[in-house]
Biopython code that builds the backbone (N, CA, C, O; Angstrom):
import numpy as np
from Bio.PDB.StructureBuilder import StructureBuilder

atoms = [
    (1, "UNK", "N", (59.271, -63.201, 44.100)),
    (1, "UNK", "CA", (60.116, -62.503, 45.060)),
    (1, "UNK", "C", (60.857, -63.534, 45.898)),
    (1, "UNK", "O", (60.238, -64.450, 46.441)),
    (2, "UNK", "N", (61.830, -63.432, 45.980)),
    (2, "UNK", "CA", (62.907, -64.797, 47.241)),
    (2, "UNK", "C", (63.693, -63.489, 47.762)),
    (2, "UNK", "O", (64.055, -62.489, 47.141)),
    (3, "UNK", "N", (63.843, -63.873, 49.231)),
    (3, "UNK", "CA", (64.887, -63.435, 50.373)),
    (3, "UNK", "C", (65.663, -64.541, 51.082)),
    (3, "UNK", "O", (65.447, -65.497, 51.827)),
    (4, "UNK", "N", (66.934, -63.765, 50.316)),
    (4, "UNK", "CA", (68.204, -64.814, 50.181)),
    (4, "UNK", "C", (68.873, -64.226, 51.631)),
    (4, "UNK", "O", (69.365, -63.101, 51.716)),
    (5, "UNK", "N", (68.812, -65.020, 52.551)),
    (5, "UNK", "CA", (69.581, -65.048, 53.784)),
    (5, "UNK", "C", (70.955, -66.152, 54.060)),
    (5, "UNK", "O", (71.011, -67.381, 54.036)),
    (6, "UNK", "N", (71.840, -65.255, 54.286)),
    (6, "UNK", "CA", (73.066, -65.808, 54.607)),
    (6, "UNK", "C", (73.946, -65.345, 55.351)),
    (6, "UNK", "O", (74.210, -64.150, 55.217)),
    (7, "UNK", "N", (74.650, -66.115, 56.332)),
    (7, "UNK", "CA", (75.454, -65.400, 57.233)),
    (7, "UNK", "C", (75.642, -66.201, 58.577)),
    (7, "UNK", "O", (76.445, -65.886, 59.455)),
    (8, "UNK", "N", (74.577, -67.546, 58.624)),
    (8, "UNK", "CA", (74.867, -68.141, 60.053)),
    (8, "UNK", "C", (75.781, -69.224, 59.803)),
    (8, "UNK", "O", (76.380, -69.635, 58.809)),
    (9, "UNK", "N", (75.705, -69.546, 60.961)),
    (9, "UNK", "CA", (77.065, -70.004, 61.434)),
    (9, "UNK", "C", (77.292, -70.819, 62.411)),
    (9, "UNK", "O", (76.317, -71.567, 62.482)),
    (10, "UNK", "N", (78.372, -71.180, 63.526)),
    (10, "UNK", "CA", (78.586, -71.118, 64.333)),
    (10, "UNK", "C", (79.366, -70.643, 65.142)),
    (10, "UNK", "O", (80.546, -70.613, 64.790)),
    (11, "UNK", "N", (78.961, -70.030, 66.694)),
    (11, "UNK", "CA", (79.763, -69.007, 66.925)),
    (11, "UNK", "C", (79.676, -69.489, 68.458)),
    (11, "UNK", "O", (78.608, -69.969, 68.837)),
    (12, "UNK", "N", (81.189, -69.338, 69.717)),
    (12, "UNK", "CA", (81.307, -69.689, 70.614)),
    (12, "UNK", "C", (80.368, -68.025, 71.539)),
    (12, "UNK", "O", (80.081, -66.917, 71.085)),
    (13, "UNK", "N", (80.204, -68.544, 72.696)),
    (13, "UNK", "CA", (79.455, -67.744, 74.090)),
    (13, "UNK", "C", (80.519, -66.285, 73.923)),
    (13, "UNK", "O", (81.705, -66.229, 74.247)),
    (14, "UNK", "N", (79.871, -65.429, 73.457)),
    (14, "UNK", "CA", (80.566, -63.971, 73.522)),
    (14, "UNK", "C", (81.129, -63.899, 72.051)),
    (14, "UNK", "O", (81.985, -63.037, 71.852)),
    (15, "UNK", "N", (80.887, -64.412, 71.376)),
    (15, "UNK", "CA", (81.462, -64.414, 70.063)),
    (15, "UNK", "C", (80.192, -63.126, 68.976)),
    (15, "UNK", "O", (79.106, -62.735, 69.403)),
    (16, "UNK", "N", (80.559, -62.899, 68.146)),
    (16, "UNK", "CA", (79.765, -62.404, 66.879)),
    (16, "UNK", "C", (79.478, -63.380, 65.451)),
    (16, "UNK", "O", (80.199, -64.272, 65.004)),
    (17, "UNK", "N", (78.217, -62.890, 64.945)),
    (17, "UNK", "CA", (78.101, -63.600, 63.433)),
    (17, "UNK", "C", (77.132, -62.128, 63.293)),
    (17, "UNK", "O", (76.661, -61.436, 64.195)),
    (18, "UNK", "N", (77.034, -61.933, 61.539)),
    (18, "UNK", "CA", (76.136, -61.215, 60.892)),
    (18, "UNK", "C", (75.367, -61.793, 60.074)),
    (18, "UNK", "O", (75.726, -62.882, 59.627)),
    (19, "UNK", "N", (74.426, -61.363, 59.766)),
    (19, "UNK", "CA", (73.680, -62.190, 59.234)),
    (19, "UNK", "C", (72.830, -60.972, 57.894)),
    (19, "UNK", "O", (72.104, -60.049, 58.264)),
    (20, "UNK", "N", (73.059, -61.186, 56.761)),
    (20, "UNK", "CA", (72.368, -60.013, 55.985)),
    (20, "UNK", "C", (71.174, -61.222, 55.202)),
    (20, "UNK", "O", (71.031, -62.422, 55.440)),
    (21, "UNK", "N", (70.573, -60.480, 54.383)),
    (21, "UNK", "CA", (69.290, -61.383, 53.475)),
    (21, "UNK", "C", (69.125, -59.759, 52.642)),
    (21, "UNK", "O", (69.144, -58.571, 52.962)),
    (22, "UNK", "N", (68.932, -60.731, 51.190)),
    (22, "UNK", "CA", (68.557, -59.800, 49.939)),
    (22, "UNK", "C", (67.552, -60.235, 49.708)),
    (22, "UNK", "O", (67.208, -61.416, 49.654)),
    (23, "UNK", "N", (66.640, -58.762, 49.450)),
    (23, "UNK", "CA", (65.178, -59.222, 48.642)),
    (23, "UNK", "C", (65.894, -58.784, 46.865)),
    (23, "UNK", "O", (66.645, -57.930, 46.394)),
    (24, "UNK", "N", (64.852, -60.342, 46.210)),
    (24, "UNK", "CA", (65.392, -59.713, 44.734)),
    (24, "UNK", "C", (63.622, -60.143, 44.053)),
    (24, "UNK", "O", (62.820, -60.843, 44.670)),
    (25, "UNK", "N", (63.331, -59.425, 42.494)),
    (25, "UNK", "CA", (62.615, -60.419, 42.317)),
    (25, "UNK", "C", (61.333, -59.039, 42.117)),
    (25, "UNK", "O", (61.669, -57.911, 42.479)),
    (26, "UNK", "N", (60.373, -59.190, 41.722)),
    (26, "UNK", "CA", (59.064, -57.912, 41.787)),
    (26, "UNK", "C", (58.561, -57.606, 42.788)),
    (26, "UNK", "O", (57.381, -57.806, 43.073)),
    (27, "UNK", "N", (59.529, -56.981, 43.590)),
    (27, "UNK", "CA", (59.541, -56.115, 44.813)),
    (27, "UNK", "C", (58.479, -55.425, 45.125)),
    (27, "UNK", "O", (57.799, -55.802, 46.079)),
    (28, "UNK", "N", (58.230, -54.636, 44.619)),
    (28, "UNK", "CA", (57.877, -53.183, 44.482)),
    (28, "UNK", "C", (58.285, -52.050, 46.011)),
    (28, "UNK", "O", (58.768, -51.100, 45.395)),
    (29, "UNK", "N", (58.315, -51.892, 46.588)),
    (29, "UNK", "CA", (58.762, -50.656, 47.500)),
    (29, "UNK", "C", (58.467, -51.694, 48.795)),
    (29, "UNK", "O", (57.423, -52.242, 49.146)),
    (30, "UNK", "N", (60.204, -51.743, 49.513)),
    (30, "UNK", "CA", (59.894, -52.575, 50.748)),
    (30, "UNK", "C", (59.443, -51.212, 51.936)),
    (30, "UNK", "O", (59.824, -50.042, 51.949)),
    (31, "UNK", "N", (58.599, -51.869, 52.758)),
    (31, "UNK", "CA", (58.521, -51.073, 53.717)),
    (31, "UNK", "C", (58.918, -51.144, 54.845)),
    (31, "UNK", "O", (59.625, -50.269, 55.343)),
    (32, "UNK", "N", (58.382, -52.631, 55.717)),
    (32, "UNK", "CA", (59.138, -53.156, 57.119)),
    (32, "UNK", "C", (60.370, -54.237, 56.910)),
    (32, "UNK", "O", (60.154, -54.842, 55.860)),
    (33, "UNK", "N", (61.029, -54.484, 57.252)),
    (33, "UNK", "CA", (61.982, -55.322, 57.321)),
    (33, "UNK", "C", (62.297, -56.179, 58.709)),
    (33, "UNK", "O", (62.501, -55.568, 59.758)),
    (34, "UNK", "N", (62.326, -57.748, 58.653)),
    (34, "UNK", "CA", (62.524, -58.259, 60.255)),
    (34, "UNK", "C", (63.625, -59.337, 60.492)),
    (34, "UNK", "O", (64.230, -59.975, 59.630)),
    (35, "UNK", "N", (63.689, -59.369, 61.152)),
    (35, "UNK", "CA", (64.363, -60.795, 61.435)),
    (35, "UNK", "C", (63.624, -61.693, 62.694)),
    (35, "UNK", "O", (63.265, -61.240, 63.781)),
    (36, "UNK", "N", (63.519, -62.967, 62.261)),
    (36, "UNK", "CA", (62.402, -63.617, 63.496)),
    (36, "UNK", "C", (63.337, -64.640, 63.681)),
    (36, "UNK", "O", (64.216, -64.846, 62.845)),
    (37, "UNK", "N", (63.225, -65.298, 64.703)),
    (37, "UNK", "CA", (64.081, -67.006, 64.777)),
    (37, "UNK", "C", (63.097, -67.623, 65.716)),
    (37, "UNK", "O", (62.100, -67.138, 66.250)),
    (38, "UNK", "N", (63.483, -68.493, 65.767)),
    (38, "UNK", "CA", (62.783, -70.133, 65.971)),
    (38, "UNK", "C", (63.625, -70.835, 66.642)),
    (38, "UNK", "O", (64.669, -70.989, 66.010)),
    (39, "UNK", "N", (63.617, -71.371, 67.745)),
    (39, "UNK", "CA", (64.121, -72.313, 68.597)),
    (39, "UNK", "C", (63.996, -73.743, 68.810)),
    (39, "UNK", "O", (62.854, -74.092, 69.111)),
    (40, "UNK", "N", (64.692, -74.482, 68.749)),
    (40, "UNK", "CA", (64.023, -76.086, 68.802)),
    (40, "UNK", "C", (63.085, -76.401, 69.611)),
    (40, "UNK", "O", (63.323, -76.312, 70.815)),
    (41, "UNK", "N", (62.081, -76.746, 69.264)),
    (41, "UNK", "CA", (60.812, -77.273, 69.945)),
    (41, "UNK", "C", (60.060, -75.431, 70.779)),
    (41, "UNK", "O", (59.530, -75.248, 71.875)),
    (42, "UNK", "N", (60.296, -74.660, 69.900)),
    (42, "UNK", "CA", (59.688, -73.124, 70.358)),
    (42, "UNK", "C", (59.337, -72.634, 69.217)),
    (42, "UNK", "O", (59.928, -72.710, 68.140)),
    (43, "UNK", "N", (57.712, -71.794, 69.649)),
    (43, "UNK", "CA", (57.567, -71.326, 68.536)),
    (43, "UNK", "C", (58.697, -69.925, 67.417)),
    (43, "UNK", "O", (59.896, -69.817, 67.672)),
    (44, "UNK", "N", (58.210, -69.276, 66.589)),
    (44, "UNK", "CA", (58.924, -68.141, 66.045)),
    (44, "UNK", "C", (58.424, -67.085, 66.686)),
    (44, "UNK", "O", (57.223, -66.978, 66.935)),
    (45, "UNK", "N", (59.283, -66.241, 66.995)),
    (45, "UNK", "CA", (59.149, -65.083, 67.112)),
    (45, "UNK", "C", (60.723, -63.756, 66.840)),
    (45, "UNK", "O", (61.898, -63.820, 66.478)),
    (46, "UNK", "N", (59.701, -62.659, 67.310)),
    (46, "UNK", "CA", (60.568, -61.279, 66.074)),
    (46, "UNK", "C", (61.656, -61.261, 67.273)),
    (46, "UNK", "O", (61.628, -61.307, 68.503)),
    (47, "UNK", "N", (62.470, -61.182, 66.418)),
    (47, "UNK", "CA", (64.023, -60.405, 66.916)),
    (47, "UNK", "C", (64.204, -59.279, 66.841)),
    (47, "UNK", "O", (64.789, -58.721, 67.769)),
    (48, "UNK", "N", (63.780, -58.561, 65.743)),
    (48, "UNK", "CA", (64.416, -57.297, 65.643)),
    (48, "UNK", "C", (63.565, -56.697, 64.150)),
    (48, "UNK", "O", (63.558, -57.449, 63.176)),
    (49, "UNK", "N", (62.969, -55.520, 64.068)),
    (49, "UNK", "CA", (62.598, -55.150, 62.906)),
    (49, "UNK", "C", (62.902, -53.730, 62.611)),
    (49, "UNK", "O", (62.899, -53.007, 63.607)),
    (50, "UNK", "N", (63.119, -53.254, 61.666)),
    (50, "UNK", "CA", (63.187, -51.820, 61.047)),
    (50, "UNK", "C", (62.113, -51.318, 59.909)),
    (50, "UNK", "O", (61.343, -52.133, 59.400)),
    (51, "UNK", "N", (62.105, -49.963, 59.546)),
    (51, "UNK", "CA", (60.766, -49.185, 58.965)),
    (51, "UNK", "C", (61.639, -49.010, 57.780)),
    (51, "UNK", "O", (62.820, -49.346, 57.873)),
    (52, "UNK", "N", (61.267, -48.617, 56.898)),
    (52, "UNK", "CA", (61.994, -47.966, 55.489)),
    (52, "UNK", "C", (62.650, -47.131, 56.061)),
    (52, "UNK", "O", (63.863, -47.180, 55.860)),
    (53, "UNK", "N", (62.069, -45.960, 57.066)),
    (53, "UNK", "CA", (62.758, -44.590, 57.658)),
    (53, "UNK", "C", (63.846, -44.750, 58.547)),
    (53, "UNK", "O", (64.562, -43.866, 59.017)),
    (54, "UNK", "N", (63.927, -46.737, 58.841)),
    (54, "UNK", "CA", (65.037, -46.628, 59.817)),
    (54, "UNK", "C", (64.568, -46.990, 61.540)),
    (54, "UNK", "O", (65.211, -47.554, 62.425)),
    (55, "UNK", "N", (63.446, -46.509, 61.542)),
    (55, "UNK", "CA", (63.239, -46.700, 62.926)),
    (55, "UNK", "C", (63.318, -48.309, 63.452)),
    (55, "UNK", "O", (62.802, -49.123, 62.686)),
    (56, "UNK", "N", (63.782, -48.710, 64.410)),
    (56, "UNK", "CA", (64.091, -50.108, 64.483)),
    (56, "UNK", "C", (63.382, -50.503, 66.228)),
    (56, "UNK", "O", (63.060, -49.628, 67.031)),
    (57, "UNK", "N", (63.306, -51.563, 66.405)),
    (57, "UNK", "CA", (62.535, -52.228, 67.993)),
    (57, "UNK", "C", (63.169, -53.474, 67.790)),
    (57, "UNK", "O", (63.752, -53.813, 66.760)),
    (58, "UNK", "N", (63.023, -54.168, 68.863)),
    (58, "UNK", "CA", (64.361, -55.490, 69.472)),
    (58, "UNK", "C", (63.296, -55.308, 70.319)),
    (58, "UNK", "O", (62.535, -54.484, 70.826)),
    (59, "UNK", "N", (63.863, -57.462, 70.156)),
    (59, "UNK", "CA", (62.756, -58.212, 71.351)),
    (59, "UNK", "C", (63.697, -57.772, 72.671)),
    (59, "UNK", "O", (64.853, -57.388, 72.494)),
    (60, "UNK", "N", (63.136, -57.856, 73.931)),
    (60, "UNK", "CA", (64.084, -57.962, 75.225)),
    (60, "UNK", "C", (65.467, -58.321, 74.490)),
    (60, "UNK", "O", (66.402, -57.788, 73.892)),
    (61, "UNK", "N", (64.995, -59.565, 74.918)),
    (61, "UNK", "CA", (66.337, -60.313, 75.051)),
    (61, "UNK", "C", (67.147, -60.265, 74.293)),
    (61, "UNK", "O", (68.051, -61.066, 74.532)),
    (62, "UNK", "N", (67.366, -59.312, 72.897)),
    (62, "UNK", "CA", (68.593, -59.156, 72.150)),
    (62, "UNK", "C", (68.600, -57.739, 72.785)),
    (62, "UNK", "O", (69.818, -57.581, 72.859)),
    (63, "UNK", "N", (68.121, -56.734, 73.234)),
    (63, "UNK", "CA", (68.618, -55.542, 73.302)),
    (63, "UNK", "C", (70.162, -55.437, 73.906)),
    (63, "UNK", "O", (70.770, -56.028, 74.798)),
    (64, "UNK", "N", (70.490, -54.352, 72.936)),
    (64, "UNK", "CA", (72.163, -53.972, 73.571)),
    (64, "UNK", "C", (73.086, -54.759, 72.979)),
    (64, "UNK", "O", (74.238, -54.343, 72.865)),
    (65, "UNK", "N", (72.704, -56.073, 72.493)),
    (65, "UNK", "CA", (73.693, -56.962, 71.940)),
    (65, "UNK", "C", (73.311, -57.150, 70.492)),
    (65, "UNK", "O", (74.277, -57.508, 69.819)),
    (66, "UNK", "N", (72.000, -56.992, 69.699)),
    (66, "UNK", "CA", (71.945, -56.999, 68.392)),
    (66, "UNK", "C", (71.869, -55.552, 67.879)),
    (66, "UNK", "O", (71.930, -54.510, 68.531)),
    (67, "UNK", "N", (71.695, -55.764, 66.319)),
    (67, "UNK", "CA", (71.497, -54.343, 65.925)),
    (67, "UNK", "C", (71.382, -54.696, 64.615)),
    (67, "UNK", "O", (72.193, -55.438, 64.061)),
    (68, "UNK", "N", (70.488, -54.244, 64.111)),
    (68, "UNK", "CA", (69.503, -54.509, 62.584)),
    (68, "UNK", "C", (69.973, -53.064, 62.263)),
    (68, "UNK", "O", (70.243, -52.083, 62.957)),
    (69, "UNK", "N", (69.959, -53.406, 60.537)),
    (69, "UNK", "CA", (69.745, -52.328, 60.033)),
    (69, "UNK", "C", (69.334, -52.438, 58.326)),
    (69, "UNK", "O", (68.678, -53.425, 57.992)),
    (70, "UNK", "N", (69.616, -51.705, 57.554)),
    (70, "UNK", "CA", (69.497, -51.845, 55.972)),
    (70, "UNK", "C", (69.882, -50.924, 55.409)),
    (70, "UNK", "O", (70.134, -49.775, 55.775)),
    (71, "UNK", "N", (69.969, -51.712, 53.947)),
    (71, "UNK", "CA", (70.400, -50.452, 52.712)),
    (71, "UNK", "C", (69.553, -50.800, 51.540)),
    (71, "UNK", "O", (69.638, -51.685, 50.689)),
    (72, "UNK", "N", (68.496, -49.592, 51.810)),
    (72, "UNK", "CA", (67.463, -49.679, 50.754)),
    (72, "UNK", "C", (67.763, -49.920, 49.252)),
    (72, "UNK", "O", (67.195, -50.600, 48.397)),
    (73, "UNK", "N", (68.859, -49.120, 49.235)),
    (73, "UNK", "CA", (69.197, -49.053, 48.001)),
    (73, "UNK", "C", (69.361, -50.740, 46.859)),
    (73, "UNK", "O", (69.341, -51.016, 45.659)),
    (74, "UNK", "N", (69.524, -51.503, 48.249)),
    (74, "UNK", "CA", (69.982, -52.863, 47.663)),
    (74, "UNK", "C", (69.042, -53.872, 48.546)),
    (74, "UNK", "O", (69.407, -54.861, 49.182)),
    (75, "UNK", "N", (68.012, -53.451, 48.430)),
    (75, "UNK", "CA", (66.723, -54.119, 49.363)),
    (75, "UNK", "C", (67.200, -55.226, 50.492)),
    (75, "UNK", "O", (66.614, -56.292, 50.679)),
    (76, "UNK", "N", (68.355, -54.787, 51.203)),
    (76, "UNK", "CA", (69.415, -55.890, 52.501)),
    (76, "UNK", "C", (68.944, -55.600, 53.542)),
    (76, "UNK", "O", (68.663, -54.402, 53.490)),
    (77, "UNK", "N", (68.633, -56.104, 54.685)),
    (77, "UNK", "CA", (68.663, -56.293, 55.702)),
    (77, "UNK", "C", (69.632, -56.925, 56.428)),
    (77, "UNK", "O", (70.022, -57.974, 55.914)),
    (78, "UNK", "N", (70.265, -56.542, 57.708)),
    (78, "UNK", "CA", (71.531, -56.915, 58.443)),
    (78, "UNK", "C", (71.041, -57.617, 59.701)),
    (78, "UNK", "O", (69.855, -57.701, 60.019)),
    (79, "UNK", "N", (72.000, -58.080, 60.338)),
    (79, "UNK", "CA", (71.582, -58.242, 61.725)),
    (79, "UNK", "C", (73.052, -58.673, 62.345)),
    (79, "UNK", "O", (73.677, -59.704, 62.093)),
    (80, "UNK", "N", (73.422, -57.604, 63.216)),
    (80, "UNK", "CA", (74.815, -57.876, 63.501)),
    (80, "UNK", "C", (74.528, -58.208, 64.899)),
    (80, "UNK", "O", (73.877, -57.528, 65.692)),
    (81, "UNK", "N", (75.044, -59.234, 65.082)),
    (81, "UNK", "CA", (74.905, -60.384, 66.399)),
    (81, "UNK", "C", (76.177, -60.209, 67.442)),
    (81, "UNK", "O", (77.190, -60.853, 67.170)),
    (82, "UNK", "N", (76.177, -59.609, 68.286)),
    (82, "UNK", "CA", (77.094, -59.824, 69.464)),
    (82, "UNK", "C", (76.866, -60.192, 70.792)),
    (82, "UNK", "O", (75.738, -60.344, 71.261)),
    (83, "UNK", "N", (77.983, -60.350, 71.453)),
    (83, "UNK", "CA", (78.021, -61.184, 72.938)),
    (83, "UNK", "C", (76.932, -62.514, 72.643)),
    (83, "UNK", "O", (75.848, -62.570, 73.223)),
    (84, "UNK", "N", (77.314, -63.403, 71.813)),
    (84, "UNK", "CA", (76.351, -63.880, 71.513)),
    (84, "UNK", "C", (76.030, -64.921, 72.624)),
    (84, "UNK", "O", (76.917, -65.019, 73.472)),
    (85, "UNK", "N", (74.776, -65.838, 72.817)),
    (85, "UNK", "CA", (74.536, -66.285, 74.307)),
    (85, "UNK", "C", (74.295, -68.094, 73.890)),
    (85, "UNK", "O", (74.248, -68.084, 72.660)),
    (86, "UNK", "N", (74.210, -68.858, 74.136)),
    (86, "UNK", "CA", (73.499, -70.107, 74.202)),
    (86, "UNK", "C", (72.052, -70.519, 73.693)),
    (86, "UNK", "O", (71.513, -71.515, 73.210)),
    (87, "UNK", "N", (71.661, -69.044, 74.108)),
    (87, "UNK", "CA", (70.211, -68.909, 73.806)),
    (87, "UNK", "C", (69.943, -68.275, 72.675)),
    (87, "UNK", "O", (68.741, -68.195, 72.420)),
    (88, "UNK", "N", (70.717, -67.769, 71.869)),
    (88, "UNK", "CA", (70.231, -68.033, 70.559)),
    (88, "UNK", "C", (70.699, -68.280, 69.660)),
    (88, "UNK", "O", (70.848, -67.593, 68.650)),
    (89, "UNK", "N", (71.180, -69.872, 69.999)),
    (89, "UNK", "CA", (70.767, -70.801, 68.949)),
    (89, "UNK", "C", (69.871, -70.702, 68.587)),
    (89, "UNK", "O", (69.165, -70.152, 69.432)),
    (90, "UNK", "N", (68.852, -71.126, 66.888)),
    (90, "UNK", "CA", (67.975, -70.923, 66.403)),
    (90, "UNK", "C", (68.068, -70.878, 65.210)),
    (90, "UNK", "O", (69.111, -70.613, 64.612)),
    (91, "UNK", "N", (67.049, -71.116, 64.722)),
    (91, "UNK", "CA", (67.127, -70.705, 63.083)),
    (91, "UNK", "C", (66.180, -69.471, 62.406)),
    (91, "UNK", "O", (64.954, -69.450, 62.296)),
    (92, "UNK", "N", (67.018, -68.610, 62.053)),
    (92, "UNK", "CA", (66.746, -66.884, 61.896)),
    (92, "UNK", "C", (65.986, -67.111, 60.547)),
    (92, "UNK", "O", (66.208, -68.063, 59.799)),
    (93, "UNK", "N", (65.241, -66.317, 60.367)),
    (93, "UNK", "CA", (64.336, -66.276, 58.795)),
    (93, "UNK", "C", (64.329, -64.251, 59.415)),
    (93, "UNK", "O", (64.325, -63.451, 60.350)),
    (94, "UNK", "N", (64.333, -64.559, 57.484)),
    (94, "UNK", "CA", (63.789, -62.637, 57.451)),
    (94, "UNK", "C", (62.558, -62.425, 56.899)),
    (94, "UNK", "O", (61.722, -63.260, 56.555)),
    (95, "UNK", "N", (62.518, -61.155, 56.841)),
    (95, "UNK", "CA", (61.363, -61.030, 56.479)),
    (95, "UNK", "C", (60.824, -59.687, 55.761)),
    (95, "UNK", "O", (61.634, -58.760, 55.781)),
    (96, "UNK", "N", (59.635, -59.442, 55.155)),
    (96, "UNK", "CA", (59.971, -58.252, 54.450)),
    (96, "UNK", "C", (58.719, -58.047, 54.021)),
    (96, "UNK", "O", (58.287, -59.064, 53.477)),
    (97, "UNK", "N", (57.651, -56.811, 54.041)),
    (97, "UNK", "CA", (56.926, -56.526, 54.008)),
    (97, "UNK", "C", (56.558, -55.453, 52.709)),
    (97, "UNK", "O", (57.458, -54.620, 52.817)),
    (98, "UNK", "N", (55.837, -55.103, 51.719)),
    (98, "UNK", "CA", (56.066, -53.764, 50.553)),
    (98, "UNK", "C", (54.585, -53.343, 50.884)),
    (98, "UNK", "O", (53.554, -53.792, 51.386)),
    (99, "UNK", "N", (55.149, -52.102, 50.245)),
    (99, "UNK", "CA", (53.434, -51.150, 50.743)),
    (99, "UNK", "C", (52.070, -51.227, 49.500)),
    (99, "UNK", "O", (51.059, -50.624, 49.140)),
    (100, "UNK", "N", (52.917, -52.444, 49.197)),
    (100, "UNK", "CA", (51.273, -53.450, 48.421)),
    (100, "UNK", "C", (50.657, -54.588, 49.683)),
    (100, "UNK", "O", (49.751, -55.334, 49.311)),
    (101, "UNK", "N", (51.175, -54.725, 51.242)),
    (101, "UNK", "CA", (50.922, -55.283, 51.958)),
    (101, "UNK", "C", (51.198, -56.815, 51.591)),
    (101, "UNK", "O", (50.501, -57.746, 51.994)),
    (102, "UNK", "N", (51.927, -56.894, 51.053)),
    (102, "UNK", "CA", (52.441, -58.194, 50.943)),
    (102, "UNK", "C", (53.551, -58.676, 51.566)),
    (102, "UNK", "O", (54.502, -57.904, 51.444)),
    (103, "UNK", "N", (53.785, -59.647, 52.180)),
    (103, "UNK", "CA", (55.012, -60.087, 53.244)),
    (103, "UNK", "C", (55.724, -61.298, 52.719)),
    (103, "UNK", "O", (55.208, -62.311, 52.248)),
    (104, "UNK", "N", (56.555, -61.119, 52.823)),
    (104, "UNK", "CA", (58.076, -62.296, 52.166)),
    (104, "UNK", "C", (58.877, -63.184, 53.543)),
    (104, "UNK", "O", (59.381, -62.738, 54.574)),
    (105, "UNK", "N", (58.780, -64.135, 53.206)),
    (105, "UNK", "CA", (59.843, -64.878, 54.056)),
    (105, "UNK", "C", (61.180, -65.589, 53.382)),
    (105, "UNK", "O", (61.068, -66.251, 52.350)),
    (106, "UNK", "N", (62.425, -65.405, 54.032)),
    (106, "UNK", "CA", (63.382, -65.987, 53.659)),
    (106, "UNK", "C", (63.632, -67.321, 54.360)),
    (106, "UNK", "O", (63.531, -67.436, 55.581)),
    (107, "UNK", "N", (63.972, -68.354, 53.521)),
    (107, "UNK", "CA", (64.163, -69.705, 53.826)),
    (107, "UNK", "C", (65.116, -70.555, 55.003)),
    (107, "UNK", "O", (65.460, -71.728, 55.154)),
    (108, "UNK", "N", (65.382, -68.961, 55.910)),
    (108, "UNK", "CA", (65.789, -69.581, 57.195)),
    (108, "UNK", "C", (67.507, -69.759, 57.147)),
    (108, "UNK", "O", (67.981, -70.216, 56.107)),
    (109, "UNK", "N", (68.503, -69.367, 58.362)),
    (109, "UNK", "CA", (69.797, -69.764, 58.319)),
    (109, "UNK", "C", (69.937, -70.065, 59.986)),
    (109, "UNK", "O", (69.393, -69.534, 60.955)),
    (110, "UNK", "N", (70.734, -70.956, 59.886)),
    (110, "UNK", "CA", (71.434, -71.739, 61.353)),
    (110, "UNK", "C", (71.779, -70.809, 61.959)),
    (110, "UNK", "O", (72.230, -69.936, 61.217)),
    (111, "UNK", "N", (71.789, -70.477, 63.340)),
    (111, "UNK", "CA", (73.267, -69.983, 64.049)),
    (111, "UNK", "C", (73.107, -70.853, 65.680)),
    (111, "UNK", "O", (72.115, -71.026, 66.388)),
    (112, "UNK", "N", (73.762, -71.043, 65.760)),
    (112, "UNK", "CA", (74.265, -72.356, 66.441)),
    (112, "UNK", "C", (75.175, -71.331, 67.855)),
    (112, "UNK", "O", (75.953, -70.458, 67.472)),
    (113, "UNK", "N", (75.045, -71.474, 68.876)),
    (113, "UNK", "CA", (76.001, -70.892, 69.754)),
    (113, "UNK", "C", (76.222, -71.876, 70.440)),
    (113, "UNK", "O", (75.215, -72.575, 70.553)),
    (114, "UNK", "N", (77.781, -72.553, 71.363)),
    (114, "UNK", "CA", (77.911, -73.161, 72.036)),
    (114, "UNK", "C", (79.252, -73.131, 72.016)),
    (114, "UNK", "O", (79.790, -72.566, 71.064)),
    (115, "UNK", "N", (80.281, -73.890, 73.334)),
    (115, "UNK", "CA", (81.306, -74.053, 72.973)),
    (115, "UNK", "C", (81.881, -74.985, 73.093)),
    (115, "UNK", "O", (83.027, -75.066, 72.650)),
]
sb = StructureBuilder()
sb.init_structure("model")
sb.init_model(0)
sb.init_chain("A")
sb.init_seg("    ")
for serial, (resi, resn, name, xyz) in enumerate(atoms, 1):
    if name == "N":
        sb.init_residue(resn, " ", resi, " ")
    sb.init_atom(name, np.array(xyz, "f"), 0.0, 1.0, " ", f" {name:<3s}", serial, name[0])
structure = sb.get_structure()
């Protein structure tokens, strides 16, 4: 199984980037879907996750300005990034869970904010 994440970037203070990741590979039925990032010299933690059904939760500090979502159909996960801040810079990994309880990580993408 690999989760192919792509989409960062760099993006100035108030700017947008998206960021999607494909699961491909002997899947079998995804269930949670996340996005986590990592900060220089900070540990990882969740940004934003969604259920198969859709239901979605955001850490604080992205609420109002991110917004996750997916299309099962094509095992994707999104993460559309606005007003973006200084603070998250980081490097985003996804993530992906199937209801064999097995969890996937994707190999991480830049997004860089500054101006």
């Amino acid at each position: 199984v690999q989760l192919q994440a792509c989409g960062g970037g760099s993006a100035q203070p108030g700017g947008s980037l998206r960021l999607s990741c494909a699961a491909s590979g002997n899947i079998f039925r995804l269930r949670d879907m996340a996005w986590h990032r990592q900060a220089p010299g900070k540990q990882r933690v969740l940004v934003a996750s969604i259920t198969a059904g859709g239901r979605t939760n955001y850490a604080d500090s992205v609420k109002g300005r991110f917004t996750i979502s997916r299309d099962n159909a094509k095992n994707t996960v999104y993460l559309q990034m606005n007003s973006l801040k200084p603070e998250d810079t980081a490097v985003y990994y996804c993530y992906a869970e199937n209801y064999r309880n097995f969890d996937y990580w994707g190999q991480g993408t830049v997004v860089t904010v500054s101006s």
